[in-house]
N, C-alpha and C positions, 0 to 999 in steps of 0.2 A: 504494500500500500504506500501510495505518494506522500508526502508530508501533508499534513489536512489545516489548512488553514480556519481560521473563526472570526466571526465580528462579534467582539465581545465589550466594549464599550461605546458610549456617545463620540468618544476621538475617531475611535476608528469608520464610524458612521459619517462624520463630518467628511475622511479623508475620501471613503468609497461616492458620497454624493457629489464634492467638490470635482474628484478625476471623472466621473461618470458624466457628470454635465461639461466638462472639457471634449468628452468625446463625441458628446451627443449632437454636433454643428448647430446648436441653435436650438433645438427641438429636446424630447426624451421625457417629456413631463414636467413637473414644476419640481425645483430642488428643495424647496423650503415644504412643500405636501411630503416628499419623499424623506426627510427628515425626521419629521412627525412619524412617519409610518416607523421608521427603521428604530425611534425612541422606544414607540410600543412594541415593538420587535424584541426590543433588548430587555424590556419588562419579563418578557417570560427565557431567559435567561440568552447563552451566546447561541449563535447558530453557526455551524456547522456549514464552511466552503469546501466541497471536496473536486478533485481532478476527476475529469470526466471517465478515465479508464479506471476508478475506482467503484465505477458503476455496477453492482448486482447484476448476475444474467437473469432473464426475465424479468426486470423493471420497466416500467411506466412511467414517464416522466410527462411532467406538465407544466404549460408553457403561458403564462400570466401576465394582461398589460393592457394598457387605456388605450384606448382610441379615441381620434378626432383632433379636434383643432387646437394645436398649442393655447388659443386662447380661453381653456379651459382651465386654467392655471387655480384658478381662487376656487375650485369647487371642492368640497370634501365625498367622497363619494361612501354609501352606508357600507360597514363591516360586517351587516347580515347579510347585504346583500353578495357581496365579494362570497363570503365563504359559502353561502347558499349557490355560487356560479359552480365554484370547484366541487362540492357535492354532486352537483347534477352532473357533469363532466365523467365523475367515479363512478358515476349509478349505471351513466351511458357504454362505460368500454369495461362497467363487471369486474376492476380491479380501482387497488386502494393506488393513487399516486405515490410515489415514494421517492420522488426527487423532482425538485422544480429546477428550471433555467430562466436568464430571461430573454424576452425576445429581442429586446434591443440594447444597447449601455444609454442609458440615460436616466439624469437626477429624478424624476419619478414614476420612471418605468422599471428601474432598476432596483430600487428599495420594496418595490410592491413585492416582490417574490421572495423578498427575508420575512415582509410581512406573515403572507403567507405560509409559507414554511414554518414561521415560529407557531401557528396556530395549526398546523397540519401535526408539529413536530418530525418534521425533514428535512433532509441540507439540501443546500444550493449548490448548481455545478457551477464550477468557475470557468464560465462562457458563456457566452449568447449565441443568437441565429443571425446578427447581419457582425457587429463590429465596431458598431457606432450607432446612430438612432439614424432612421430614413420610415419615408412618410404612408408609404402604401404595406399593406399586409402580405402582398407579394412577395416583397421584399424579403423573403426569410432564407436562410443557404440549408433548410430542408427543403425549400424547394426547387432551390436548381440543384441537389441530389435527386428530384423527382419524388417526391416522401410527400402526403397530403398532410393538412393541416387540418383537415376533421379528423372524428369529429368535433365538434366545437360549439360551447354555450359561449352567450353573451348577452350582456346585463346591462339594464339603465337604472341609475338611480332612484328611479320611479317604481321601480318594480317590477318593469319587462322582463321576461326571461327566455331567450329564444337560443331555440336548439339547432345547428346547422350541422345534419345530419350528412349531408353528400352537399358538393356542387360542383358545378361543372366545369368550371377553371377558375384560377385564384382570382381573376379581374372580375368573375363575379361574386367572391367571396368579397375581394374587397370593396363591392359598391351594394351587400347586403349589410356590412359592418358597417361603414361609413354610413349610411342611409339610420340603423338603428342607433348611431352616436348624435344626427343632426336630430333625432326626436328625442333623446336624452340631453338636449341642449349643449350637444356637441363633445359629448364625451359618453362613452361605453365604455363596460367592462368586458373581456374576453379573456377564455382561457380557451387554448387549441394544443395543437401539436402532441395529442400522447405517442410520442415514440417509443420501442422499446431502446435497450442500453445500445445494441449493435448500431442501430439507425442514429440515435442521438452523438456515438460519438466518431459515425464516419461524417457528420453535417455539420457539426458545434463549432464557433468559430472560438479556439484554447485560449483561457487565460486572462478572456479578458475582465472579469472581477478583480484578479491579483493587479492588472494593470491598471484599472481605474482607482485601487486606493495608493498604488506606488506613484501614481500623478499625486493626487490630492497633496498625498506624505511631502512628497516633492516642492510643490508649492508653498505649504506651510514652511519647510526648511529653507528655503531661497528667500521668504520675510524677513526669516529670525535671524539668517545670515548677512542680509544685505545684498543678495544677490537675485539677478533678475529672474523672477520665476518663467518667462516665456522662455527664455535661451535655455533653461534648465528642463524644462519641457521636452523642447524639440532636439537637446541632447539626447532624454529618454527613449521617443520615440521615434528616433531617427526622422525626425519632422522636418519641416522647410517652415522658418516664416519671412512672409513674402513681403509684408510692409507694417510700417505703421502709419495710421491716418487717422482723421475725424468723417465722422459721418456727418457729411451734407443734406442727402435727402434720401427718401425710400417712401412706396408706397405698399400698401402691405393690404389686403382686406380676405374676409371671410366668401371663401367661394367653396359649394359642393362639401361641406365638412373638411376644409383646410383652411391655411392661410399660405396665400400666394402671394409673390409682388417682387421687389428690388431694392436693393438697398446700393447706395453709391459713397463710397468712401475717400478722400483726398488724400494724399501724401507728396512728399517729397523724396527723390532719391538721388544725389549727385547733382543737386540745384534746379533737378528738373522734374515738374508734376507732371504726379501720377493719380490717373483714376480708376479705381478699381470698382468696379459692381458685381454685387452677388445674388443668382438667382435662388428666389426663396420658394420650397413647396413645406411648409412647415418647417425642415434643418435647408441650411443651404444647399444646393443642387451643384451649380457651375456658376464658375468663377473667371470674371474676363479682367483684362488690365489694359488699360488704356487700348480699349477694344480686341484685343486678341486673349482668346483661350489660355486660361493660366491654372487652371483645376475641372478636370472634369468627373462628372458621377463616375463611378461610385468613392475615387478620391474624397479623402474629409475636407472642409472647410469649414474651420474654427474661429470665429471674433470672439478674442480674449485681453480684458481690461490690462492695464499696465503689471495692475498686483495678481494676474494669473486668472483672477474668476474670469469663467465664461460669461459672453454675453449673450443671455437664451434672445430668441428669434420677437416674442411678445414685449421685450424689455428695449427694443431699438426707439431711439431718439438720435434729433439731431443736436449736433455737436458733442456727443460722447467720444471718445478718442479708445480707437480698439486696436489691437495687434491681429494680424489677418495671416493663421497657421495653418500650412495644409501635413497630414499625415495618410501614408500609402494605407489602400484599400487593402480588405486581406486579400490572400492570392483568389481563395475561391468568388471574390467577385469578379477576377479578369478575367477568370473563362469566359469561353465563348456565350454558354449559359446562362452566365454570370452579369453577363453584358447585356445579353437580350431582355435583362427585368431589372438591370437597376445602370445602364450607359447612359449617355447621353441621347442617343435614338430612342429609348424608351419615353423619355420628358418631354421629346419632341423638338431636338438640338440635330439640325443637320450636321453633323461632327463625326469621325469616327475617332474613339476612345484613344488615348493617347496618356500612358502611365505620367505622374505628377512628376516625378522625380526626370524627365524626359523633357517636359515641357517646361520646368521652371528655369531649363538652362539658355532659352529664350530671351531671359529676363537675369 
């Protein structure tokens, strides 16, 4: 057995919601709801991060997380109803879960699954299904393994409870989720993906819980040291960042159960301005610099304050001054596959994908 890591206090809660939301481009929930959850988490004592190959043969694992529009941020969503989703889920595949993942890294999509877990009494794998947080349910790397994501309950606040037994491709999974989060006033619950262990850990994208609290960790130590948390960052994850600026303007609004729009950022580099805009479907998409391609899906794109916090996608204003960090997609998004559900062709970007670390040498 792997060395089994735990979240056993509010520090270390801090450090996993601070990197999660680093990773999450914008998007991944609200970090301060995510917070809250990961406190009553820790009430019922530490929880248990294990490595994916330390998975039991014949387990179950399930896969827990909100949907809708980042601008759901201030909602509390009910705890009967949450754990009343994952019930039905167990009743539906005849066995008890007995490990959750989460589907995305982000500040409170990521914490809901300790949640969970601390009330199921089960660990969390350390990994997700994309790597970062991204806006469609497609988006999962069970599904460019080909692995369904039923079957699947999902829940509104209100007390919908709907069971999606089969469907016929993920684009119309994702526009029955979506469709039950704009009657939940733009946020659902879901739980999907019972994998067993074999399937969960030829799909799981490794490690990345460990890495989202070794960010946070990171940033807190580049305060206390005086040293700059962004360079310290993109030391860790072999990151690029590409500038720093102020945000000029952006228009952002509620479309179809997302928030869509642009955000346009100013800088300076060698006495000559730069403008940067980044297209937003909830986290940021692609990333142009004084009009040419400088990050494309499924590449990350991170606007990160001076002292390291991210800046989530609801929280843009103008004149805020962000650090604009791009970090490589895992490999299983560059497939071919890989490409077809979360490239630039998917969004609707005449472009063909071209790796970040490729492209920033442009610049």
């Amino acid at each position: 057995m792997n060395n089994m890591l735990k979240l056993s206090n509010i520090e270390d809660a801090k450090k996993l919601v601070l990197g999660a939301s680093f990773l999450a481009t914008g998007g991944g929930g609200n970090p301060n709801q995510g917070l809250k959850m990961l406190s009553k988490a820790l009430d019922h004592g530490p929880i248990e991060i294990i490595d994916v190959e330390d998975l039991p043969e014949n387990t179950i694992i399930g896969v827990p997380y909100f949907v809708g529009s980042v601008s759901s941020k201030e909602k509390d969503f009910s705890e009967d109803i949450i754990i009343e989703t994952v019930n039905t889920l167990e009743s539906i595949v005849g066995k008890k879960i007995s490990a959750l993942a989460a589907s995305e890294i982000g500040g409170g999509n990521t914490p809901i699954v300790f949640y969970i877990a601390s009330r199921l009494g089960v660990p969390v794998i350390d990994g997700d299904f994309i790597g970062r947080a991204a806006p469609e349910l497609d988006q999962s790397t069970a599904n460019v393994m080909g692995y369904p994501l039923y079957p699947s309950v999902i829940s509104t606040n209100d007390g919908d409870l709907v069971i999606v037994k089969k469907y016929a491709n993920t684009s119309h999974y994702e526009h029955i989720a979506r469709q039950i989060s704009v009657a939940g006033d733009n946020s659902a619950f879901v739980i999907d993906t019972p994998l067993s262990s074999i399937e969960t850990k030829k799909s799981i994208v490794r490690k990345t819980i460990s890495l989202s609290i070794k960010i946070g960790e990171k940033i807190y130590e580049a305060k206390n040291k005086k040293l700059d948390p962004i360079d310290e960052v993109v030391k860790l994850t072999n990151g690029f960042k590409i500038l720093r600026g102020e945000i000029t303007d952006y228009h952002l609004e509620e479309k179809e159960g997302f928030l869509i729009g642009e955000v346009t950022v100013k800088g300076q580099f060698k006495n000559k301005e730069i403008i940067a805009k980044s297209w937003i479907k909830n986290e940021h998409i692609l990333l142009k610099v004084n009009d040419k391609p400088a990050v494309f899906p499924p590449d990350l794109i991170i606007f990160a304050r001076d002292d390291g916090t991210p800046l989530l996608n609801y929280e843009i204003e103008k004149g805020i001054v962000v650090n604009i960090v791009s970090i490589r997609a895992p490999e299983i998004w560059r497939t071919k596959k890989g490409l077809e559900i979360f490239g630039p062709r998917h969004f609707g970007f005449d472009y063909d994908y071209i790796p970040v670390e490729e492209l920033i040498n442009h610049f």
